[in-house]
Rosetta silent file (secondary structure, phi, psi, omega in degrees, C-alpha in Angstrom):
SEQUENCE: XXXXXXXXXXXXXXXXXXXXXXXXXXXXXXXXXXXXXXXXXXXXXXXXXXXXXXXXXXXXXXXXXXXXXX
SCORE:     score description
SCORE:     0.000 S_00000001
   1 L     0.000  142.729 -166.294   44.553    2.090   42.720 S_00000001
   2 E  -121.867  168.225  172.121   41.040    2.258   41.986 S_00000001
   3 E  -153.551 -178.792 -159.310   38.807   -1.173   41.214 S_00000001
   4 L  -111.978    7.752 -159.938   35.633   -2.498   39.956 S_00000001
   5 H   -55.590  -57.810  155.697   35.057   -4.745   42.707 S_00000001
   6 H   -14.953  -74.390 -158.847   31.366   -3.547   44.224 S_00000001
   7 H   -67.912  -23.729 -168.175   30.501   -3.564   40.780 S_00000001
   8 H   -92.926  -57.443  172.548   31.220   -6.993   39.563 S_00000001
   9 H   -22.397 -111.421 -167.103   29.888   -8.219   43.309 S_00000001
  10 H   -16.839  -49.735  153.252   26.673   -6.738   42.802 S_00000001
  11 H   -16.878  -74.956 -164.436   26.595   -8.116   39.211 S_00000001
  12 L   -70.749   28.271 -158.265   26.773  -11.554   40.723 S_00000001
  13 L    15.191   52.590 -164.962   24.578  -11.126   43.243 S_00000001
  14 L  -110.714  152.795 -176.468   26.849  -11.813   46.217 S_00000001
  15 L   -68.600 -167.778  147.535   26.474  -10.388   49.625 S_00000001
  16 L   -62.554  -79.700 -157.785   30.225   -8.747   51.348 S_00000001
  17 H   -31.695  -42.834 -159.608   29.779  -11.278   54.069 S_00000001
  18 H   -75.945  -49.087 -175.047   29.571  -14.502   51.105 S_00000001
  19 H   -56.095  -41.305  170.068   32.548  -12.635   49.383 S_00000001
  20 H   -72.571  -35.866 -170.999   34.835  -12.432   52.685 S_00000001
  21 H   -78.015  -55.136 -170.521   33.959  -15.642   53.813 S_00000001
  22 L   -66.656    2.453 -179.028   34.892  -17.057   50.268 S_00000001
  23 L  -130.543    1.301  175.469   38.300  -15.260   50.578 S_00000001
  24 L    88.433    2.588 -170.872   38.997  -16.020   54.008 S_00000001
  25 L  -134.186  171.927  179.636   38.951  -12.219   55.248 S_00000001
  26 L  -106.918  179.114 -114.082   36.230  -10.059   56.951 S_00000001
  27 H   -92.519  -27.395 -166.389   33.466   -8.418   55.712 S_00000001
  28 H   -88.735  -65.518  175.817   35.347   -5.025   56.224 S_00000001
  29 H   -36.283  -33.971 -178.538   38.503   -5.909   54.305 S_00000001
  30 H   -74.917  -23.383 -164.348   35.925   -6.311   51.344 S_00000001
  31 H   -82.911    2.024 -156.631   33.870   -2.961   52.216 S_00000001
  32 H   -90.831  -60.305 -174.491   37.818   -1.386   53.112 S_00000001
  33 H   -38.143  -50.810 -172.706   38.742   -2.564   49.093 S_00000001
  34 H   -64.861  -34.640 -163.977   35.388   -1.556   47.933 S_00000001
  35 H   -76.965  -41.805 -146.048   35.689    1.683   49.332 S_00000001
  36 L    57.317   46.796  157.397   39.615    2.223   48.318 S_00000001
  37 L   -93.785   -5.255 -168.797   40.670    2.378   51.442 S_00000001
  38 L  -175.032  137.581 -159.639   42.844   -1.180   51.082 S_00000001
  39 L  -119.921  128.882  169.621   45.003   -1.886   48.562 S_00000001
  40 L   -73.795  171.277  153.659   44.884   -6.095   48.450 S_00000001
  41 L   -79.656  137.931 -170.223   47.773   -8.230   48.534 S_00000001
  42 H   -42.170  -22.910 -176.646   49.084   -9.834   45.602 S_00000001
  43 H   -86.402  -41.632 -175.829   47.518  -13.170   46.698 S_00000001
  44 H   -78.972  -54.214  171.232   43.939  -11.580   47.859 S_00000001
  45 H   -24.301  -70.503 -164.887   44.102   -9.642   44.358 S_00000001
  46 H   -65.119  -46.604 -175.682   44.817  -12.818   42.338 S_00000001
  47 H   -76.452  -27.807 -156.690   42.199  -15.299   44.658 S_00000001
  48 H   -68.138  -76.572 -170.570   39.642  -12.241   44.071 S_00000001
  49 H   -48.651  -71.057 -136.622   40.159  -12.631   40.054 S_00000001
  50 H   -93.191   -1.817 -173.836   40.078  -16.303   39.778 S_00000001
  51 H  -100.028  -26.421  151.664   37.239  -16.457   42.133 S_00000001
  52 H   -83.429  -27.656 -175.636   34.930  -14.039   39.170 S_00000001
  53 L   120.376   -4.901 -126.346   36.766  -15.333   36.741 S_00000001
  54 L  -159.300  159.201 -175.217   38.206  -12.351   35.206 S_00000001
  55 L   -77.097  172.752  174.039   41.850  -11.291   35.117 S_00000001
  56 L   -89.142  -25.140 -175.507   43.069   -9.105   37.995 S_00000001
  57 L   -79.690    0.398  145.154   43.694   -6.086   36.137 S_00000001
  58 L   -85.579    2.055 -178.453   39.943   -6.388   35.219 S_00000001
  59 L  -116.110  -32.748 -164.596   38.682   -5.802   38.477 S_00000001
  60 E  -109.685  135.040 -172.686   42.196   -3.583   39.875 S_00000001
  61 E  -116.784   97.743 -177.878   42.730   -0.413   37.974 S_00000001
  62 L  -112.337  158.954 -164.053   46.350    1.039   38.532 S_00000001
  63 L  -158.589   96.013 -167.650   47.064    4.411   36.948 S_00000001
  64 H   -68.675  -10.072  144.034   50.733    4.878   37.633 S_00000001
  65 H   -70.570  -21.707  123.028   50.181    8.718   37.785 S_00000001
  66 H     9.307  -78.383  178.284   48.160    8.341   40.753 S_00000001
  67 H   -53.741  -33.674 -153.192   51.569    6.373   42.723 S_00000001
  68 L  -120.234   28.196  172.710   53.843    9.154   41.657 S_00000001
  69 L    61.083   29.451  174.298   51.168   12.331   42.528 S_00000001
  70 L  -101.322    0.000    0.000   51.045   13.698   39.417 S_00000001
């Protein structure tokens, strides 16, 4: 799954640190997400979105050939 998250941070001008702290997780879960390295949970996904504003599949990109390796 790939996302847009970095970019829409940076948009806003929000640190990591302001972003993790506003979601309850550390500063690494945001750079692990940013990175694609961590896949959120349906709940961190969802709090993510309503905390920009924006739907989740505007920030989370899934591209179901990706999941099944083709």
């Amino acid at each position: 799954m790939n996302n847009r998250l970095e970019e829409i941070r940076k948009e806003q001008g929000i640190k990591q640190e302001e972003l993790a702290q506003a979601m309850g997780v550390s500063r690494q879960t945001i750079g692990s997400l940013e990175n694609g390295r961590y896949n959120p949970s349906i709940i961190l996904a969802i709090k993510l979105a309503r905390f920009f504003g924006m739907a989740v599949e505007d920030i989370f990109i899934y591209d179901e050939n990706e999941s099944e390796g083709k």
